[in-house]
N, C-alpha and C positions, 0 to 999 in steps of 0.2 A: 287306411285312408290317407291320402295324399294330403301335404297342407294347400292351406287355399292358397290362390291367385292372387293377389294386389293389384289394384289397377288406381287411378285415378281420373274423376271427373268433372269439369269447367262447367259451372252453372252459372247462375247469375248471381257476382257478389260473393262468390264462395269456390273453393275447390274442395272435392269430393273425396273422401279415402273411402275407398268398399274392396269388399273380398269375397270370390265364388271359389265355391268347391260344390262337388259332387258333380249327378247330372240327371236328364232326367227336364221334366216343366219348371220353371222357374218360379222361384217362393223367394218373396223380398220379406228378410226381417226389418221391421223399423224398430228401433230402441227406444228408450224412455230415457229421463232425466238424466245424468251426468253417463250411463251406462255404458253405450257408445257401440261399437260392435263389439267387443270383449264382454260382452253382457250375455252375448249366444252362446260362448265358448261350451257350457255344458251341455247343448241341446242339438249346436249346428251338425256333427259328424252322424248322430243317428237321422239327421230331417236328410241330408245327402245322400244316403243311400238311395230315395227315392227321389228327391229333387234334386236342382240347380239351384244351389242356395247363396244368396246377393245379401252378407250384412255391409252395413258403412254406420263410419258416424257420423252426425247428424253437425249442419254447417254449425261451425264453430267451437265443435264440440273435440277434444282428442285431436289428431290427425287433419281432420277436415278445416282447412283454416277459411274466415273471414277477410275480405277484400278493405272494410270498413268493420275494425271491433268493436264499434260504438254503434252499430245499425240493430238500427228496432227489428225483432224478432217474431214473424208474421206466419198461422198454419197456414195460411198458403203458399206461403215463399217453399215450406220445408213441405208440403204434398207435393210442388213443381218440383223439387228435387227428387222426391221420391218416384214420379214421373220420368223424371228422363233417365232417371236408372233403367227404369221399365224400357222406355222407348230403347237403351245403349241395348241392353243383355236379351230382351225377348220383342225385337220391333214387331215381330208377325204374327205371335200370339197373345192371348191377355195370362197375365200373370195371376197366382196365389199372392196374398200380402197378409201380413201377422204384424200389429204396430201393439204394444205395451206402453199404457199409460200416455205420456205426451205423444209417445210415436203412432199407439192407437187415434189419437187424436189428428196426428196428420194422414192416419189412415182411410180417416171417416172425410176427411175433405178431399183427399183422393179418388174417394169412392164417388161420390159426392162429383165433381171434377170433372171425371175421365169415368166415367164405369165402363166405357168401352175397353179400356187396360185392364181391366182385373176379372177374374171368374170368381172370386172367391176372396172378403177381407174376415178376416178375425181380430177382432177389436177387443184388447185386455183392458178393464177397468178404467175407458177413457175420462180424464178429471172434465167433463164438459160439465162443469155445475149452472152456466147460464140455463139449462134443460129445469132446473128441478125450482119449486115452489118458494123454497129460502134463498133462493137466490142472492139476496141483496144481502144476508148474513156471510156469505161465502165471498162478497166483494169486499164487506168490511174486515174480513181475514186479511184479503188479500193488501188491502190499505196498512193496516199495523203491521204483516211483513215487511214492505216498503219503508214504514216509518223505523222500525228495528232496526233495517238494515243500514238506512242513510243515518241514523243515529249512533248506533251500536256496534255493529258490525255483523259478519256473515252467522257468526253460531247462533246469539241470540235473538236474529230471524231465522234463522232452521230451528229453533228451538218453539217459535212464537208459530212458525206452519206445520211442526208436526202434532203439534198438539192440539191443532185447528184442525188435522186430518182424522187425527184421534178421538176427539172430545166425545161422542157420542157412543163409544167402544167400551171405553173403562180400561185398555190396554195400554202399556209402553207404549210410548214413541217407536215408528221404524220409519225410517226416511225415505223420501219419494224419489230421491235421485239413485235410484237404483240399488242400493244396496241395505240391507239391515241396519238398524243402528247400533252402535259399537256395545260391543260384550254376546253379542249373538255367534252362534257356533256358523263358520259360513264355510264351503268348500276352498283347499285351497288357494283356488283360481280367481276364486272371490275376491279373499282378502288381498291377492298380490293388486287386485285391482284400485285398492283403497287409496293409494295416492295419486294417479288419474283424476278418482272420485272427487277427489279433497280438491285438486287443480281447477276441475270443472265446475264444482257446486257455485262460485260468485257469479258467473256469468248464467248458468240454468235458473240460481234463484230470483236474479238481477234483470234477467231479460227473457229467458223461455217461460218459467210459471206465471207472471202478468201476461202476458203476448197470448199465451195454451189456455189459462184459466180462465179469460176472458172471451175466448170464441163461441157463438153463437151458431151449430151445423145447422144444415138445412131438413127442418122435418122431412117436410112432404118429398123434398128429393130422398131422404134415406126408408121414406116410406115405399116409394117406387121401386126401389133398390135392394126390398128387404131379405128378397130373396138370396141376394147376395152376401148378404150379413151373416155375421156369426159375434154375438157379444156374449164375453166372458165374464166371471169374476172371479177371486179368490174364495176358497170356503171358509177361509178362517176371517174374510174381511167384512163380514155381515157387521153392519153397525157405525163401520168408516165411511169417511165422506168418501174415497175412490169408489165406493163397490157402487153409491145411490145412483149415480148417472147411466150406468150400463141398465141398471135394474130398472128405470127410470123407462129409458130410451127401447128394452127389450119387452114393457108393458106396453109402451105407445105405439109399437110397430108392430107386435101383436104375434113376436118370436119369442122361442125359448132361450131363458137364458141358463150359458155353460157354467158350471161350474171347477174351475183347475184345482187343482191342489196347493197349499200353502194359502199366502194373506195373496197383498198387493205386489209383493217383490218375488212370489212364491215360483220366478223361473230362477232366481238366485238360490233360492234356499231350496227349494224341491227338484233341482231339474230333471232329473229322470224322468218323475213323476209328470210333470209338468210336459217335458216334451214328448210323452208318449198323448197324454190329452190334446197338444197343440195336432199331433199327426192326426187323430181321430175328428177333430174340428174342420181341417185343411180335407179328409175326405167323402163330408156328409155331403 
């Protein structure tokens, strides 16, 4: 396998780092929380064999820098990005999309959007907790984040939201920003990623989980659409607030919901596993 391509892309407010390899219909990975495109690294070279595979990371995030680093962090702004990926790399036909976690989330407003670009989205464990009945418990998380962080500082708000992710589990902490939480056994690709991780987490905790946690999708459009849809979870994430939303949103629209291997991060910690389920998802 050949390494990927680097390219770069001018959006609004942002430039873009993405990278293709392979060939074949086009499959956009979106990322999730600090992850960035080094979050595919274990899953991309087997999805290539059969696609054109487009990861990047996500504006602001890695690579991809900010026009304004202080600009409010919007899923729509980051589904329009996601967008004209599509439009650059497949303008003539609709693309496969797989968004994980926040990236699911820009998936579903993508879909949502444009469903004219896409044949097919696969949505891992989107945190849309506006969807679910406690809603207003999941907002006052997200307020004592905020109040942690402008007080405290960065850990003991990552401390105060994974435990808000957790609470109903009985499990350790594992962090939403893509990676396990530290002492967990991770591949080595993982861990080399962990200073990235650490760079990225003030601005994901700061500005993408209020901005992500707080979107409201469109029922009735993702109802229309459902055929389109594929929502995932982790098996091992039954009991966590990420997994309620999909399970949520996969009883409303009245599909089945996947379940991949591992928790919520389980493309970090399972990939094999993990991207042999995403191929079988991408061809129901």
């Amino acid at each position: 396998m050949t390494g990927p391509t680097p390219g770069s892309l001018r959006v609004n407010g942002a430039t873009l780092h993405y990278e293709v390899r392979g060939q074949g219909p086009l499959l956009l990975l979106i990322p999730g929380g600090t992850g960035g495109a080094a979050a595919f690294d274990g899953i991309v070279d087997d999805l290539a064999a059969a696609y054109t595979v487009a990861t990047y990371d996500p504006r602001g995030m890695s690579r991809s820098t900010l026009d304004d680093p202080d600009a409010e962090q919007r899923v729509s702004e980051h589904a329009d990005d996601a967008f004209r990926l599509l439009e650059l790399l497949s303008p003539g036909e609709p693309a496969r999309v797989f968004g994980a976690s926040s990236g699911a989330i820009a998936a579903l407003h993508l879909l949502t959007a444009h469903p004219e670009r896409v044949v097919r989205v696969v949505a891992h464990e989107p945190p849309v907790v506006e969807v679910l009945p406690d809603a207003a418990e999941h907002r006052a998380l997200l307020a004592r984040v905020d109040e942690t962080f402008r007080a405290q500082g960065l850990m003991p708000a990552m401390a105060v939201f994974a435990a808000g992710l957790k609470k109903d589990s009985g499990k350790g902490a594992e962090g939403e920003e893509g990676e396990a939480s530290a002492g967990a056994e991770l591949p080595p690709q993982a861990a080399a990623r962990a200073e990235q991780t650490m760079a990225d987490l003030p601005y994901f905790l700061g500005r993408i989980v209020p901005g992500f946690m707080s979107y409201v999708p469109d029922l009735h459009r993702l109802e229309a659409l459902s055929d389109r849809l594929v929502l995932a979870c982790g098996q091992d994430s039954r009991g966590e607030l990420p997994y309620r939303p999909a399970a949520f949103l996969a009883e409303r629209l009245g599909t089945e919901l996947l379940h991949f291997p591992g928790g919520h991060v389980g493309l970090t910690t399972h990939p094999d596993e993990f991207g042999e389920s995403l191929r079988k998802a991408l061809s129901v």
